[in-house]
N, C-alpha and C positions, 0 to 999 in steps of 0.2 A: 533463454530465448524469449524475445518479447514476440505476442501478436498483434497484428493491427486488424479493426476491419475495412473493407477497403469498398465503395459502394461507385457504380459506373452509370452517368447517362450519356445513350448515343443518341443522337439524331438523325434519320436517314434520309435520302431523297424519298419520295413515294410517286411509286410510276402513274398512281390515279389520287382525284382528288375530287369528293364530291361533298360542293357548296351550291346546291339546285341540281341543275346536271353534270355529269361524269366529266370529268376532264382527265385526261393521258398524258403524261409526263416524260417525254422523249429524254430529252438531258435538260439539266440547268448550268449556268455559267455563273458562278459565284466571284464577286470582285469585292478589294476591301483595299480601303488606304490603308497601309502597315501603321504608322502613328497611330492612328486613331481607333481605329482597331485594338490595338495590344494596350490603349489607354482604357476603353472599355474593356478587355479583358483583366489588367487590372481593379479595376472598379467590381467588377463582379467577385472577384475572391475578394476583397476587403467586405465587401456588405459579405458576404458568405463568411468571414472573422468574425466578422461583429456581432450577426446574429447568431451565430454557431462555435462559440470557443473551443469549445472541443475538438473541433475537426484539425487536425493536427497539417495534412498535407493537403493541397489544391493542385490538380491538373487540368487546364482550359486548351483545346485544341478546335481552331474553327480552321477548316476546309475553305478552299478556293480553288480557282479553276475550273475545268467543264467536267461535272457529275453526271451521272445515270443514277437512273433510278436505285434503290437497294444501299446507294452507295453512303460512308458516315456522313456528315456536313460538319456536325460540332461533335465533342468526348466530354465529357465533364465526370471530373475524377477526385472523390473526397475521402481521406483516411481519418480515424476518429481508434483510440486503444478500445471503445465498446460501439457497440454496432443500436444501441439503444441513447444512443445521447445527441442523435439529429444528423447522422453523418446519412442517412436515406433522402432527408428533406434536404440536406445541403447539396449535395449531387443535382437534384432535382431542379 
């Protein structure tokens, strides 16, 4: 049996946001041209290859449509067979 380690970033909506004063975050509506989009999320695992050989698997998930607060936006998902060879920083 082989293991992998497997390392997750989520990104969430955040119901407050404070850059001077408070702000409250009802919902956001997130839109993406599909092309252009999935061309940038390519782009981002190849530099994620590049600088990180080791990382064996890449998962890219960006969210769209109307979010609350709490809710994921993006997932970013890197497997690596040691958990010490950058698969922490490549998720990131």
């Amino acid at each position: 049996m082989r293991f992998v380690e497997t390392c997750v970033f989520t990104g969430l909506v955040r119901g407050e946001t404070r850059r001077g004063e408070l702000r409250t975050t009802t919902t956001l509506e997130y839109e993406a041209y599909q092309p252009m989009a999935e061309e940038k999320m390519r782009q981002v695992a190849d530099e994620i290859r590049a600088r990180w050989p080791s990382v064996e698997g890449i998962a890219l998930v960006q969210r769209v449509g109307q979010l609350d607060p709490g809710t994921p936006t993006v997932l970013i998902a890197c497997t690596a067979a040691h958990r010490d060879t950058g698969v922490f920083d490549a998720a990131r």
